[in-house]
C-alpha positions in Angstrom: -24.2 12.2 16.6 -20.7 13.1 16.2 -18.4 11.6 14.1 -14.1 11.5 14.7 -12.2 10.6 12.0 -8.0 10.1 12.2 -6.3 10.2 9.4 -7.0 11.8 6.1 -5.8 9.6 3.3 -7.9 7.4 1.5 -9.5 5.5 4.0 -10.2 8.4 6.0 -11.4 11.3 3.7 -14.0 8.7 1.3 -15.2 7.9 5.1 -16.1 11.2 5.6 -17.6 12.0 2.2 -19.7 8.5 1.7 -21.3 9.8 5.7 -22.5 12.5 3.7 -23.2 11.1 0.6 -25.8 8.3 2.4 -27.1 11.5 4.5 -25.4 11.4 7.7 -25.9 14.6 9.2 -23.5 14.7 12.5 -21.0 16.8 12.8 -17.6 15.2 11.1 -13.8 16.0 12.2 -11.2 15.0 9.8 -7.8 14.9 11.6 -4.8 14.6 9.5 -1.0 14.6 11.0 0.6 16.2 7.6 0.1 19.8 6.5 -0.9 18.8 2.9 -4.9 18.7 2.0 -5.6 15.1 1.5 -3.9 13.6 -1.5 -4.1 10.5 -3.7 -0.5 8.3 -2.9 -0.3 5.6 -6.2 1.2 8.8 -7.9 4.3 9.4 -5.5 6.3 5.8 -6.8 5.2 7.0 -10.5 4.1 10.0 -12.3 5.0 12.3 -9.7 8.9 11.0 -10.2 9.0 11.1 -13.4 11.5 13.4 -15.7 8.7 15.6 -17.5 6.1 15.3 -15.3 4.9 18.3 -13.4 5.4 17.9 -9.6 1.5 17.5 -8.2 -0.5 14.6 -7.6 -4.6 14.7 -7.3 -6.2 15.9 -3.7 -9.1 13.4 -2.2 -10.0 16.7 -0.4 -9.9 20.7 -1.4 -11.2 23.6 1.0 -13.8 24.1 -1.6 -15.3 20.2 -0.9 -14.2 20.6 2.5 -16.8 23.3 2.6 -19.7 21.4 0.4 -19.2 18.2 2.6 -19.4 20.5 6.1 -16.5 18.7 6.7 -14.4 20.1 10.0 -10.8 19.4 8.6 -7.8 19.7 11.3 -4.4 19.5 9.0 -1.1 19.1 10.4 -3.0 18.0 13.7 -1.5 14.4 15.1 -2.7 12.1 16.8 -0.7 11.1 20.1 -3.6 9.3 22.6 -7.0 7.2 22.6 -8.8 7.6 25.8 -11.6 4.9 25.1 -13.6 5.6 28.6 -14.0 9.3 28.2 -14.3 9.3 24.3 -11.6 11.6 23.6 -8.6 11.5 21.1 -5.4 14.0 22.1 -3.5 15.7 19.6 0.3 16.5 20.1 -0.5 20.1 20.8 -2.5 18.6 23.9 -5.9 19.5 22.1 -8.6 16.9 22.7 -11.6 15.9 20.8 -14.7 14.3 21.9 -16.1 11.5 19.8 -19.4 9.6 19.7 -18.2 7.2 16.8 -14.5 7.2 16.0 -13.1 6.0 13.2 -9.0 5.0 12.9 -7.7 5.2 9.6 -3.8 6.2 10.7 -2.8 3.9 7.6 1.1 2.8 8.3 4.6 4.5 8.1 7.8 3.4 5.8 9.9 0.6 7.7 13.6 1.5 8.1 16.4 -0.4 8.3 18.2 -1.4 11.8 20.5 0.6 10.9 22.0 3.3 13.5 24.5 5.5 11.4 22.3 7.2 8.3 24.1 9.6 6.3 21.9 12.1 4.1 21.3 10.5 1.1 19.1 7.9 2.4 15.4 7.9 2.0 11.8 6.0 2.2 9.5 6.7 0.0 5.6 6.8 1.8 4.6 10.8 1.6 4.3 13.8 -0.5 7.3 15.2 1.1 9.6 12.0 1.1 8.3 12.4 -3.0 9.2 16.0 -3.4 12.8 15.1 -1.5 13.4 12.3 -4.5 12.3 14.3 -6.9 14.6 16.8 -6.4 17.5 14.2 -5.6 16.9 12.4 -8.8 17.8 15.8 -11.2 21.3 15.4 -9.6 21.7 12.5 -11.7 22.5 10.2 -9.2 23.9 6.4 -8.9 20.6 4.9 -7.2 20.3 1.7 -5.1 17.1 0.5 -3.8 16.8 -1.6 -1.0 13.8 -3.6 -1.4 12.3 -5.1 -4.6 8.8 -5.0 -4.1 6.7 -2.5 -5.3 7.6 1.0 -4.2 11.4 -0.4 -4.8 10.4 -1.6 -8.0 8.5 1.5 -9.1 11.3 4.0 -8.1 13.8 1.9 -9.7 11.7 1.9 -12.9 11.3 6.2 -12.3 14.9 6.3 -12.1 15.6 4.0 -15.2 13.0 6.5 -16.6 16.1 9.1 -16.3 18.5 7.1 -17.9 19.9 6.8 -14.1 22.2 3.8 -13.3 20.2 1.6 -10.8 20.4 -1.4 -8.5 18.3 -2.8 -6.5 18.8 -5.2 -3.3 16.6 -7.5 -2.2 17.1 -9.7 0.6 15.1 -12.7 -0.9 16.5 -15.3 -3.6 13.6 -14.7 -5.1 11.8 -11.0 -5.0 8.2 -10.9 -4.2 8.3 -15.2 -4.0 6.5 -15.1 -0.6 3.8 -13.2 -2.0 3.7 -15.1 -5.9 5.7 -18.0 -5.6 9.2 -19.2 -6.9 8.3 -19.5 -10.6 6.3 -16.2 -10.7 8.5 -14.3 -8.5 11.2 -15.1 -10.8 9.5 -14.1 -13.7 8.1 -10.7 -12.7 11.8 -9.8 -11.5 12.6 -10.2 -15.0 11.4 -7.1 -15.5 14.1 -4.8 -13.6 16.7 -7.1 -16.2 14.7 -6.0 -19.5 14.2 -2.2 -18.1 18.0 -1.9 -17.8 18.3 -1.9 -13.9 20.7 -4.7 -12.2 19.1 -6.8 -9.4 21.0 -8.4 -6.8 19.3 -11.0 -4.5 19.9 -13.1 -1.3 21.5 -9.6 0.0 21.4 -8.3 3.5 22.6 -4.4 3.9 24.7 -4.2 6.7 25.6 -0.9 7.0 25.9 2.4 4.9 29.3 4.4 3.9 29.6 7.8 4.0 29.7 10.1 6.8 27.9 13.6 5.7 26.4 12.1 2.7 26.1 8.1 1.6 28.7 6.7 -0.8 27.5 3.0 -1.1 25.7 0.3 0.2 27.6 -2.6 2.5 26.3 -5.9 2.5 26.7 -8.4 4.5 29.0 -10.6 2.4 31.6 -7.5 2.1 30.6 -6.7 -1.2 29.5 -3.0 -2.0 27.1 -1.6 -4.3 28.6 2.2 -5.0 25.5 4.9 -4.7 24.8 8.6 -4.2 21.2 7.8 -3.3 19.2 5.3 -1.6 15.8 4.4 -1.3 14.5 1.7 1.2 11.4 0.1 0.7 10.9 -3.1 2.7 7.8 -2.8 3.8 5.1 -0.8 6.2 4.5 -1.0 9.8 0.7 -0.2 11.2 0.4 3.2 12.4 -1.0 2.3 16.1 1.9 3.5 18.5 -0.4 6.9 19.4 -2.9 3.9 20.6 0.0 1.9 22.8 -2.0 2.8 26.1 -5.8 3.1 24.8 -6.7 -0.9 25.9 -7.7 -1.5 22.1 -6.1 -4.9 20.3 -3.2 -3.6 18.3 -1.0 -6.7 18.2 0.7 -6.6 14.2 -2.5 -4.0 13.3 -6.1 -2.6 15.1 -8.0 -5.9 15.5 -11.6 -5.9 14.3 -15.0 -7.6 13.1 -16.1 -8.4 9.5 -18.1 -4.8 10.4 -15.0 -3.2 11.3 -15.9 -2.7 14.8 -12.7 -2.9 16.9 -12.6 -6.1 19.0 -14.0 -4.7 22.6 -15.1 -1.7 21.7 -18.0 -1.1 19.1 -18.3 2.9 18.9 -14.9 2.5 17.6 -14.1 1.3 13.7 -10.7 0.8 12.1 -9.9 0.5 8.4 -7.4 0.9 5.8 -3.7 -0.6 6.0 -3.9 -0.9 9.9 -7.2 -2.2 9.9 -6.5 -6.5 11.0 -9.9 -8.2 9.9 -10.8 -11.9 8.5 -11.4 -10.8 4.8 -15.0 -12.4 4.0 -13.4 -13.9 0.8 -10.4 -15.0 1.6 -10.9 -16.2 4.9 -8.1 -15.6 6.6 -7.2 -12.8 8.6 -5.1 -9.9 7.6 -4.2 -6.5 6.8 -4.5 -5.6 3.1 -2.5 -2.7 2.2 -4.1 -1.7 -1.4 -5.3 1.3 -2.0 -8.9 -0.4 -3.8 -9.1 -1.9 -0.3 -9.1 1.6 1.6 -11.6 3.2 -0.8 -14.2 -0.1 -0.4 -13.8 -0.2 3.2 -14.5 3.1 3.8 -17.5 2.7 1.9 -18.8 -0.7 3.9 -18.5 1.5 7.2 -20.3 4.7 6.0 -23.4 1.9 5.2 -23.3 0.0 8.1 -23.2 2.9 10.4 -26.1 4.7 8.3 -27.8 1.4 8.3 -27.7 0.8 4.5 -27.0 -2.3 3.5 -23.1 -2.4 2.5 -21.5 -3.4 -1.0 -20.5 -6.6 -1.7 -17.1 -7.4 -0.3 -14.1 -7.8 -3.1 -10.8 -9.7 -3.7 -7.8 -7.8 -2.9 -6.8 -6.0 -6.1 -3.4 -3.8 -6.5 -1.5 -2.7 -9.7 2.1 -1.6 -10.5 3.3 0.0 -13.1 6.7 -0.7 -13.9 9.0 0.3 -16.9 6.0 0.6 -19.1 4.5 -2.4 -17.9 1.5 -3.1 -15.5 1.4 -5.9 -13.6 -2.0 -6.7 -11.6 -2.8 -9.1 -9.0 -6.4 -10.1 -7.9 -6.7 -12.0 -5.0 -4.0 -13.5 -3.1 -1.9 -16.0 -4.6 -0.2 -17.2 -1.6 -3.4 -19.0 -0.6 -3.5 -20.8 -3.3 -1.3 -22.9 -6.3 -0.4 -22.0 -8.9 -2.1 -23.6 -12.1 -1.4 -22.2 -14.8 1.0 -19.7 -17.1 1.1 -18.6 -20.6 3.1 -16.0 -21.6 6.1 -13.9 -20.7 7.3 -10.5 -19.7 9.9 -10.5 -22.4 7.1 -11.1 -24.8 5.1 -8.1 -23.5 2.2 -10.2 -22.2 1.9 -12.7 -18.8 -0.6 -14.3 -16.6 -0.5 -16.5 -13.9 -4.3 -18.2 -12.1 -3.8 -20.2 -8.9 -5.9 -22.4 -7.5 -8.0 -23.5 -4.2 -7.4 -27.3 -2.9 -11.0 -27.7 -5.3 -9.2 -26.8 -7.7 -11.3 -23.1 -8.1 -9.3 -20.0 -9.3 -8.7 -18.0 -6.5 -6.2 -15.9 -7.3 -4.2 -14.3 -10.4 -1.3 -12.1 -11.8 -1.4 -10.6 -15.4 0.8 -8.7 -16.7 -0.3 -5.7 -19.9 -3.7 -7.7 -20.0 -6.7 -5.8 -18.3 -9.2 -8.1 -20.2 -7.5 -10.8 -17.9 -8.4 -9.0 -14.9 -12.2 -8.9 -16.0 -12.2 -12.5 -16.7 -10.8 -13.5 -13.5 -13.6 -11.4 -11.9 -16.2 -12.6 -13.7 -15.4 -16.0 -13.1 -14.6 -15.6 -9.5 -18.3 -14.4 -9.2 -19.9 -17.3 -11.0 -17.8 -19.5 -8.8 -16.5 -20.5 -12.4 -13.4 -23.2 -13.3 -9.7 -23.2 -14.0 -10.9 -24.3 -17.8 -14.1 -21.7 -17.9 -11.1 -19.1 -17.6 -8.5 -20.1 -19.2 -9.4 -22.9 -21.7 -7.5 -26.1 -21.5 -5.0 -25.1 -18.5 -1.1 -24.9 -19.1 0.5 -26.8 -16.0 3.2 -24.6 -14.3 6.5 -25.6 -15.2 
């Protein structure tokens, strides 16, 4: 059997190696779109832009592993067409490969801003090269705004601040990340950008950019105008599925598919990773979950089912940030539930958040600098535990 495999990140290359790993012995195709051997991306937002840091980040995939895996690896090979019926992916050189089981693991691109006029200057922050770019940009020692305060905003402002650079970031919320935590623990994880020196402005729309050959400053909407030699925009990621606009698979806000990962319609064909759009066993609700713990487990559930091992036990959503020498973690996903409980502050070095399920169960929780929290939450997640089994007598949020 032949396996087909598109995109190389981390979905795509711990596909290929856990087929091998529980003794699949097909032939395996790794296409990848960039030139670059597969490489890990948590890095790019953080150690990779930092001052002293030397400019390299760790590769999923080497020629050498390539080799032990018998892996067929096509870099710098994109993806442009899914022809479902005949099996057969084309490549934008007008290459096609055949396929008996293909997986789709495109993972998703930087959003941009509906912006028409972009003066140099102005970048997204997603790849290895849009990394390098900053990198280089940042020994200039520019005046940086960042559009965007979620993560990869708040984790280039923090590189930045790193530098002793004057930042500010723009966020179009009142509240940064509230949609995600909440008002009250929004609030308090923006703190941070306050404390690491970096000014935040909120309830801001961009309306346009100034500068002709190279931006000057940010425009917003109410006139006002944030002066900067260098932008980064992080508002978010959109599914890589446009190469699959005419293929006949469900691609409506991500690649639709089953708790086994089958794409809806069309079961020699899986999706996983941040384009895959499945109803998470635990959470129960549909969705895409962009983390990078979720690409490596789902990639690992697939190799199982399709060598007919039984597949691990599904998990909560778990990311990390680390941010002006902080790390925040969240397990699970707070907007589903309410919040319960607080104790205490980023200020004080130390914060966590649980929120519960309409029984009253934790379901979901934010810590920040306490990884003994995160094992806890787990732990008691498992057991199906209680709000006071975790946290003692709860503190109501304010």
């Amino acid at each position: 059997m032949s396996f087909l495999i598109v995109g190389a990140s981390v979905a795509g290359t711990r596909t290929a190696i856990a087929l091998r790993q529980r003794g699949f012995a097909g032939h395996i195709v790794l296409l990848e779109s960039e030139e670059h051997w597969p490489y890990d991306k948590p890095p790019l937002s953080k150690d990779l832009l930092a001052e002293e840091h030397v400019p390299d980040v760790p590769r999923l995939l080497t020629p050498e592993l390539a080799t032990e895996f018998a892996l067929d690896v096509r870099l710098g090979v994109r993806a442009t067409a899914l022809d479902p019926v005949r099996r057969v992916v084309v490549t934008h050189t007008g290459e096609q490969f055949s396929y008996e089981q293909l997986v789709i693991a495109t993972g998703a691109h930087a959003r941009t801003l509906p912006i028409r006029a972009v003066p140099a200057g102005v970048h997204t922050l997603r790849t290895l090269d849009d990394a390098t770019a900053l990198r280089e940009a940042l020994t200039g020692r520019p005046r940086v705004a960042v559009v965007g305060a979620g993560f990869i905003g708040a984790e280039f402002a923090s590189a930045a601040r790193g530098r002793g650079l004057d930042v500010t970031l723009i966020e179009a919320l009142e509240i940064p990340m509230s949609q995600v935590l909440g008002d009250e623990v929004g609030r308090e994880i923006a703190s941070i950008h306050a404390l690491g020196g970096a000014q935040l402005i909120t309830g801001a729309r961009v309306e346009c950019f100034r500068g002709s050959e190279h931006v000057e400053g940010v425009v917003l909407a109410d006139g006002s105008e944030v002066p900067a030699d260098l932008v980064v925009v992080g508002v978010g990621a959109v599914p890589n599925t446009q190469w699959l606009e005419d293929s006949g698979l469900p691609i409506d806000g991500g690649v639709h598919c089953s708790d086994a990962f089958e794409v809806e319609g069309f079961p020699s064909i899986f999706a996983i990773g941040d384009l895959a759009l499945r109803r998470h066993p635990l959470l129960g609700v549909r969705a895409r979950i962009e983390h990078w713990t979720n690409a490596g487990e789902q990639a690992d559930a697939v190799a199982a089912i399709v060598t007919g091992a039984e597949p691990p036990a599904p998990q909560l959503p778990y990311v990390w940030s680390d941010q002006y020498g902080s790390r925040i973690q969240i397990v699970g996903r707070p907007s589903l539930g309410e919040l319960a409980h607080r104790e205490g502050a980023i200020a004080e070095g130390r914060f966590r958040a649980v929120y519960t399920d309409t029984d009253h169960h934790p379901i979901a929780q934010v810590s920040v600098n306490d990884p003994r929290a995160v094992a806890a939450f787990r732990k008691n997640h498992r057991r199906g535990g209680s709000l006071a089994g975790l946290v003692g007598e709860p503190t109501p949020a304010r």
